[in-house]
N, C-alpha and C positions, 0 to 999 in steps of 0.2 A: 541628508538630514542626520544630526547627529545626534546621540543621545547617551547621555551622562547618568553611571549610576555608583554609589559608592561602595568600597570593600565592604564594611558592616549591611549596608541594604542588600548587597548581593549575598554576601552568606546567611542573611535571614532568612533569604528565600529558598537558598538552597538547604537552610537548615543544617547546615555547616558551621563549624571554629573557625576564628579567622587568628591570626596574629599581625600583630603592629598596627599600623595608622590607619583605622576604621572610616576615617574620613575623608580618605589617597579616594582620586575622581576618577575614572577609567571610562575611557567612550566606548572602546570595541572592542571585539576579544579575537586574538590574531596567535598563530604558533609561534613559538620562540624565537625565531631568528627573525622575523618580519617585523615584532615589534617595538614599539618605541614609549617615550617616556612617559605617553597618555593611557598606553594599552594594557590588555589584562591579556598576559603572557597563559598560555595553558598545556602546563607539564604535568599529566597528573600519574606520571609513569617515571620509575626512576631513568630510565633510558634516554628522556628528553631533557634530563637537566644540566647534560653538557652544554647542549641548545640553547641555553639562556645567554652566555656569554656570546651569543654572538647577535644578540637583541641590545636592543638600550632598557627595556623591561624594567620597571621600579615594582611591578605588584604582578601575581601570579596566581593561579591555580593548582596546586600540587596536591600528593599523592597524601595520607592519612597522615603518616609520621617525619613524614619531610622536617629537613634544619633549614627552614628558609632567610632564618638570617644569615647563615653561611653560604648562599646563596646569591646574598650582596643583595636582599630586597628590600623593600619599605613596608612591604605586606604583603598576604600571602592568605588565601584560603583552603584548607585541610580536606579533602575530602576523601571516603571510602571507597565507593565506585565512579570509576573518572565517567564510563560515558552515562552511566544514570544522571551526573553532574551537568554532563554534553545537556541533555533537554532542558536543564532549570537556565543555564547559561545564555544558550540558543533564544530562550524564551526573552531573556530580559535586554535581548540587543536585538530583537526580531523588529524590522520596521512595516511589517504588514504589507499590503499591498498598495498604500498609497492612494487610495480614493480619498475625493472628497467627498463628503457628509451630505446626502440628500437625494433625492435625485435627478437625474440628468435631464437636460432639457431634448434630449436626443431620443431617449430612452421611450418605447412603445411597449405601451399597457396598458391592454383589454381594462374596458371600463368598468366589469363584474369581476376584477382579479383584486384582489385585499392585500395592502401592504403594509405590513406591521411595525409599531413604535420604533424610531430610530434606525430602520433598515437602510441601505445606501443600494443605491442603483446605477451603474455604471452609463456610458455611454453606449448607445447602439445594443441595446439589452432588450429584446423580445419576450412578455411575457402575454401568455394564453389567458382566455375566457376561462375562470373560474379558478384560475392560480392563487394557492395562498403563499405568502413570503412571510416567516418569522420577523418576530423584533429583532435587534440587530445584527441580521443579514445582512453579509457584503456581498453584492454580487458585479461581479467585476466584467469592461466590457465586452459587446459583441455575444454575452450569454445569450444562449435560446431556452425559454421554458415554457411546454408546453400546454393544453389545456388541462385544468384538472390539478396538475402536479401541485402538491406540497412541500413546501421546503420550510425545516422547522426553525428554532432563533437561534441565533448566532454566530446559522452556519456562512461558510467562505467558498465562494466558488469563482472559481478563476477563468480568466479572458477566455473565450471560445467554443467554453461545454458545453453539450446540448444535455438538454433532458426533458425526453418526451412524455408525451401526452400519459397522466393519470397516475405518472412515478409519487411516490411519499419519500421524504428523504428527512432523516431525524434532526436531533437540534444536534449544535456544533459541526457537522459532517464539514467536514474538507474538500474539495473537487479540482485535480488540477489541471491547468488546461489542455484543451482538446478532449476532456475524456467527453463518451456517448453514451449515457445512462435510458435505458429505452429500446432501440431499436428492437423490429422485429426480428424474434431468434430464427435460426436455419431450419425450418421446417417444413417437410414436400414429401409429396406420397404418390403414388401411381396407383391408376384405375387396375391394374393387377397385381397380380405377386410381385416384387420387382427380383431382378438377379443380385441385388446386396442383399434384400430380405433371405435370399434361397442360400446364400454364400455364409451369412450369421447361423444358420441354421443347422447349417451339415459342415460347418466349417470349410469351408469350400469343396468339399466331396467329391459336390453335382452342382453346377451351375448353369440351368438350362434355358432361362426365362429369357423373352428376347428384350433390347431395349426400349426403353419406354419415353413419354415425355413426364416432364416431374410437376405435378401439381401443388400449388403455394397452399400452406395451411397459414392463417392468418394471427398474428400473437394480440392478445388482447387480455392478457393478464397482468402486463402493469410490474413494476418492480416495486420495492419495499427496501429501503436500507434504512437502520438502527443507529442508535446517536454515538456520535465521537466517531463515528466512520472517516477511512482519507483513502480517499479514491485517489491514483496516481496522474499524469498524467497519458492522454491517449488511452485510458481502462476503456474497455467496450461491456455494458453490461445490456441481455438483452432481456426484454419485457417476457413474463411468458406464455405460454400459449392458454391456459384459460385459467389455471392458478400463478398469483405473482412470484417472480427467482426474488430471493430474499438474500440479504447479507444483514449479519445480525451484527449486536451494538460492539462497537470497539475494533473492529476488526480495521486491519492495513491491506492495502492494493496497492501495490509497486508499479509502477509505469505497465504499459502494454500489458495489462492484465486480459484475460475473455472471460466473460462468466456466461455461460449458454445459458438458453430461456429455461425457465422449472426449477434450475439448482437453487440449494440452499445452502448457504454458507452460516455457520454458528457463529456462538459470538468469540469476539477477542483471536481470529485465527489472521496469520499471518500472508501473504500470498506475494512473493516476488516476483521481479521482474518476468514477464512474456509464461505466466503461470495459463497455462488451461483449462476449464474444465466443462467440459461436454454434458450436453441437457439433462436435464431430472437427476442430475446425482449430489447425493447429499454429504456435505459437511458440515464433522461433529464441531464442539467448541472445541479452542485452544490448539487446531489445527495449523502446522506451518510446512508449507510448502516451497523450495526452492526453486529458483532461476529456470523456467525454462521446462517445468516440470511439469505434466499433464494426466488426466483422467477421463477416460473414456466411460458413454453416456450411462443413467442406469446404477449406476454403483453407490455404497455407501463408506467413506471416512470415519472411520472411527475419531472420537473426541481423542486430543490429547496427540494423535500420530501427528510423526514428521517426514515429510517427504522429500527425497536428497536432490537435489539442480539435477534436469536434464531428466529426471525419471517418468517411468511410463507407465501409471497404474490402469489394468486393465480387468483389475476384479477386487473386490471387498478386500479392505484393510480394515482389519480389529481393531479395538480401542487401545491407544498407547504404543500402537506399533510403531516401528521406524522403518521408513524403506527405500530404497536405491535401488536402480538398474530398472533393463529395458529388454521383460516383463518386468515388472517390481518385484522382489521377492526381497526379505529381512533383509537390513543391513548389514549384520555379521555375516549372511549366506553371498551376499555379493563382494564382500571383502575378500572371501576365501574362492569366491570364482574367477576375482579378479588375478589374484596370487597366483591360481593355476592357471589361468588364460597364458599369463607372462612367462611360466613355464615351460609353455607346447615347443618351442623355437627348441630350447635346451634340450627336452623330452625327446621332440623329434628326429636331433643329431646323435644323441645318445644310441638309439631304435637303430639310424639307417648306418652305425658306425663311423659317424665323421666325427665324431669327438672324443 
């Protein structure tokens, strides 16, 4: 499917200058060298406008103060920040998910579940006794939703997600496929003391309990996420054990997110790929978390901290902290242990006199 929009309509939207022919048609927005004489070339860096001469590119994207008639264009949109641009851009050549309008004759739905004005209902989509679906909801096929759950208008959920039983999920929310919004969180306890319990305790000291079989604590708190949410693909969020794990409005989840049952996540916080974060611990707003980064259970995120890929928070981070490494401690503190780490080799030849 193709879709045509012009210089002047697109820098409307992006609330951008444009120069020259307002009227130049462009289907799709491709990098410099790929495109051609129908595309919107996108250089908005001066480093890429060697880039062009090897496109056929009549109209472009450039950087605030670009000469894009020396450029050899026909037009040209000016903008300040290139990838703040990237989202109005993306938006206006975005072709959705491709459903069509209605719902599917395939599609099972509890007779007591309510589906709201203009919602679209894919094929092979499972929804539960007392499920509410917003007005226009896409929900794309082979969805499972369970009983109870709410899903508000005009969110988007993609081929395969489940979301269980008595989830709320806000208006606009995103969902991409495969993710598991629900599930029960990891929750088990033993008829005695256990030797993890005794190991937390005395920091492993004394570890004397014998072992035990692990008995299931059952989750039945239900998850809550807040509106403009975009859940990644494969996110696993679990329901929690008797109050709901919350993700508040605005907030991103990057592919293979965890969120453990009881957490809370603020609003507007950031969480990338294969981010962890282990039960009952709370995050503030404005929070961003890198690649691979984790938080063990119990603890609280200050609003505002950033947490560096790959780090291992294992105790309260203040507000507005930043932190790196594995215990986390300050950014600037792991930079300078990192500098000395690299040094031991040196240090050490120096000490045993081989250098």
């Amino acid at each position: 499917m193709t879709r045509s929009i012009t210089i002047a309509d697109l820098a409307q939207q992006l609330g951008a200058p444009f120069g020259g022919n307002g009227e130049f048609c462009v289907t799709r927005a491709c990098e410099p060298r790929d495109a051609g004489p129908d595309d919107l070339a996108l250089a908005m860096d001066p480093r890429f406008a060697e880039n062009l001469k090897d496109g056929a590119a009549k109209a472009a994207v450039l950087w605030a103060d670009a000469d894009w008639q020396a450029l050899g264009l026909e037009a040209a949109i000016l903008v300040g920040r290139g990838r703040l641009a990237m989202a109005g851009i993306t938006a206006a050549f975005d072709h959705g998910v491709g459903l069509e309008e209605g719902i599917h004759p395939t599609a099972v739905i509890h007779e007591s579940a309510e589906i709201g004005a203009g919602a679209t209902i894919g094929p092979l989509v499972v929804i539960g006794a007392g499920a509410s679906v917003g007005a226009g909801a896409k929900i794309a096929p082979q969805v499972s939703i369970g009983a109870g759950v709410t899903i508000g208008e005009a969110a988007l959920i993609h081929a395969g997600a489940k979301i269980g039983a008595r989830a709320k999920i806000g208006d606009r929310v995103i969902i991409q496929p495969g993710a598991v919004i629900g599930a029960d969180g990891f929750s088990f306890v033993t008829v005695e003391k256990s030797h993890v319990e005794e190991a937390r305790e005395s920091l492993g000291a004394a570890v004397e309990a014998e072992g035990q079989a692990w008995q299931r604590i059952a989750s039945i708190g239900g998850v809550e996420i807040g509106d403009d949410v975009e859940i990644g693909a494969n996110v696993t969020i679990d329901q929690g054990t008797i109050r709901a794990t919350k993700i508040g409005d605005g907030c991103k989840l990057d592919n293979q997110v965890h969120i453990g049952h009881n957490v809370v996540v603020g609003r507007h916080c950031l969480l990338c790929g294969q981010v962890g974060i282990a039960g009952s611990t709370v995050v503030g707003d404005y929070v961003v978390m890198g690649g691979q980064a984790g938080a063990a259970d119990n603890l609280s995120i200050g609003s505002g901290a950033i947490i560096g890929a790959g780090t291992g928070v294992l105790s309260n981070v203040p507000k507005g902290r930043s932190m790196m490494g594995y215990p986390a401690v300050a950014m600037q503190t792991h930079v300078e242990m990192y500098k000395a780490l690299r040094r031991l080799p040196r240090l050490l030849a120096k000490l045993s006199g081989k250098d």
